[in-house]
N, C-alpha and C positions, 0 to 999 in steps of 0.2 A: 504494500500500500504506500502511494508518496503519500506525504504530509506537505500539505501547504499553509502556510499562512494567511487565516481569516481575520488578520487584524483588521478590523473597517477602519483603524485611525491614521491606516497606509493607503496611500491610493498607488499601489500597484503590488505584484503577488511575487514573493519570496518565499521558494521551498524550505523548507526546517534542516531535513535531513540531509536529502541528496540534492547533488548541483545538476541543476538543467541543463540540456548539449547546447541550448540558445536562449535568447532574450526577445520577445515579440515585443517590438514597437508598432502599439495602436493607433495611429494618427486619423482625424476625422475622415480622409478623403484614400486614404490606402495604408496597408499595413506590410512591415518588412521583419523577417527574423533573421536574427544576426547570429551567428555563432560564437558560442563563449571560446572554440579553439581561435579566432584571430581578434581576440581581446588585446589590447596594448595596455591601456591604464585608464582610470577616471579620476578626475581631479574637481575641488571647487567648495562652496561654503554650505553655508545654509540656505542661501536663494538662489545657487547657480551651480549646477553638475555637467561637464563634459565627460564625455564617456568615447576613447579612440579606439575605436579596430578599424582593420587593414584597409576596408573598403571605403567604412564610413564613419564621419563625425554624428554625435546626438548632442544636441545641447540642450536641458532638462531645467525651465527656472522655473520657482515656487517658492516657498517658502517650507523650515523645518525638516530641510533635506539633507543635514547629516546621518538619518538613518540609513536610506538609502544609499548614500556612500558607502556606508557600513554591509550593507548590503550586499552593492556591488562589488565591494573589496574580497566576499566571500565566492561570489560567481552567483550567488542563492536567487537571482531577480529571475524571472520567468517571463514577467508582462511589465511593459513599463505603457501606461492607455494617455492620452492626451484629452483632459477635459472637455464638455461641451462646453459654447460659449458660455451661458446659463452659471455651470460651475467653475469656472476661473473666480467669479465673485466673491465665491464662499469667503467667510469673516470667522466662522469658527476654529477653535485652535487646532494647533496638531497638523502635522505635516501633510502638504497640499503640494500638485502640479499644476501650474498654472498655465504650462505650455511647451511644446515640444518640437525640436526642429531637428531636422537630420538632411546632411548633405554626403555625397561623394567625394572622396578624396580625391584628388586628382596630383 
């Protein structure tokens, strides 16, 4: 059985146990899955994560996203979704994405 993480106070899903082969970035208009084998590094604070593998850049701002770092640094992220307009807004606490960009390296 995997175990995933139903924290609702995460918006996005990090396995407990085992590390996932990839990470699916949900974006509203299409979605890509990235392999954790050409991960490079992720770096950045509480309101700003970039995350480099071989292909492509993600740049990940919100707010209260050093867990996610944390996260990442494990390989354990699974799904990383990009808000509806709607909830970018949200005012409640606790770590939120507010937006999601991803480009090709070139």
């Amino acid at each position: 059985m995997i175990s995933t993480s139903i924290d609702s106070s995460k918006p996005w899903i990090a396995k407990e146990h085992d590390r996932p082969a990839s990470v699916e970035i949900r974006l509203l208009k299409r979605s890509l899955v990235l392999p954790w084998s050409q991960f490079f590094y992720a770096e950045g604070s509480n309101d700003e994560i970039r995350l480099s593998f071989a292909t492509h850049e993600v740049l990940v701002k919100g707010a209260g996203l050093g867990a996610l770092l944390e996260d990442l640094s494990g390989q354990r992220v699974s799904l990383l979704r990009e808000p509806v307009r709607a909830d970018r807004f949200v005012t409640e606490p606790g770590p939120r994405i507010t937006s999601i960009s991803v480009g090709k390296v070139e």
